[in-house]
C-alpha positions in Angstrom: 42.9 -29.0 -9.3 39.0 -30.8 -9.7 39.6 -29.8 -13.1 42.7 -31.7 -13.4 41.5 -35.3 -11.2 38.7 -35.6 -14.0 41.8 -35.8 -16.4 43.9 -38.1 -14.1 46.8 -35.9 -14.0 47.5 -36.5 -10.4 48.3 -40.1 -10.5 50.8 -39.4 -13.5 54.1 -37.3 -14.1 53.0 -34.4 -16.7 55.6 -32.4 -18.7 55.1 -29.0 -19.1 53.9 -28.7 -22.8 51.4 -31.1 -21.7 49.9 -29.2 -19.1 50.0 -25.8 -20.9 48.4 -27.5 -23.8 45.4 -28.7 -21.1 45.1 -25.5 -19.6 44.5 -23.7 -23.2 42.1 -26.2 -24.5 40.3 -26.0 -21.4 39.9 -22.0 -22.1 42.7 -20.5 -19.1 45.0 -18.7 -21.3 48.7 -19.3 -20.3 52.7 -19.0 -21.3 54.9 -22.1 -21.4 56.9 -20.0 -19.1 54.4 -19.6 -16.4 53.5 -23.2 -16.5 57.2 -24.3 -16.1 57.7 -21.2 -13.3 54.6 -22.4 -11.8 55.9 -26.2 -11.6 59.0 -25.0 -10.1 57.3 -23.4 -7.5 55.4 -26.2 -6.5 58.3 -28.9 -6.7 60.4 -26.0 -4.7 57.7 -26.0 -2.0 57.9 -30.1 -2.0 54.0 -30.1 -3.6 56.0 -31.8 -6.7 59.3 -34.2 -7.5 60.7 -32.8 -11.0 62.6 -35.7 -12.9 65.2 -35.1 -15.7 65.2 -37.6 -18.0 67.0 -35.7 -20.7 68.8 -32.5 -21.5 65.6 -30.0 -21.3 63.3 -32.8 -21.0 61.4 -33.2 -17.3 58.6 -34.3 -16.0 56.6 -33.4 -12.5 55.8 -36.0 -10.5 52.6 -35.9 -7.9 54.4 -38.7 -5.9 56.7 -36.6 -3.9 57.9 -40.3 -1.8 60.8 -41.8 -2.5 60.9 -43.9 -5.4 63.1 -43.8 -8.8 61.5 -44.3 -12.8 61.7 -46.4 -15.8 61.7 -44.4 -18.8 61.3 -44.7 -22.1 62.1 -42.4 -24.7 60.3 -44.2 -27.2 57.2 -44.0 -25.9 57.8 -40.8 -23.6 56.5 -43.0 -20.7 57.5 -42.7 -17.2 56.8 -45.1 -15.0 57.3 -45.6 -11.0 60.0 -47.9 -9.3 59.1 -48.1 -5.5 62.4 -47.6 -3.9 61.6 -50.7 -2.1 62.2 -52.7 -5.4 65.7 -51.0 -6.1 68.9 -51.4 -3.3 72.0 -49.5 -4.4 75.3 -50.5 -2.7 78.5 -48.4 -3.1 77.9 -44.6 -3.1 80.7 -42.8 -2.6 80.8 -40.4 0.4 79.9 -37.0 -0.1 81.9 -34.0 -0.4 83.1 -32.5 2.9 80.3 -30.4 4.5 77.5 -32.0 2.5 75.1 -34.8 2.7 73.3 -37.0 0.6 69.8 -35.6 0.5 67.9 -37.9 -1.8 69.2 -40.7 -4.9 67.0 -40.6 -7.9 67.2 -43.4 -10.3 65.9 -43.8 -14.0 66.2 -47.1 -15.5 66.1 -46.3 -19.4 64.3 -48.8 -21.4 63.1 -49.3 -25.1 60.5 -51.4 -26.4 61.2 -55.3 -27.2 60.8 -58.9 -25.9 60.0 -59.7 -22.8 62.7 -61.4 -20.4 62.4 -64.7 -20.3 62.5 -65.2 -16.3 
């Protein structure tokens, strides 16, 4: 992980081809499928948050607090809404015998003129 905070991973939400490409160039030999069962290991022992932003397209996210994302698939970027900036009204009530365990949001967005505010 040293390796990885010179590169500034931590702070962002890598996809998997990007950190298999890293880990290659940087000499450490390595599957696409190991990265990805790796990642899933990690966000299954709450290390990581995986976000889906489209079908076979997610990204693994160091901030495991609640918050939601802006993405856009323009640019690829992924950016960080703090869940304090986002109130959602109206959720139905779960099925019988569950609960809602978390609400992840991701506000799509393409490039283009600002809002005027």
């Amino acid at each position: 992980m040293r390796r990885w905070k010179n590169h500034r991973v931590q702070k962002r939400s890598p996809e998997g081809k990007f950190l298999m490409k890293f880990a290659v160039t940087s000499g450490i030999p390595v599957s696409l499928a190991t990265v990805y069962n790796t990642l899933h290991q990690f966000t299954e022992a709450g290390l990581l948050r995986e976000t889906v932003v489209e079908p076979r397209r997610s990204y693994f996210d160091t901030n495991t607090a609640d918050h939601h994302h802006f993405f856009c698939a323009a640019t690829g970027k992924l950016q960080d809404i703090p869940a304090r900036q986002l109130s959602v009204s109206g959720l139905p009530l779960p099925p019988a015998g569950t609960k809602i365990n978390r609400l992840d949001i991701v506000v799509r967005i393409r490039p283009g003129p600002e809002p005027n505010l």
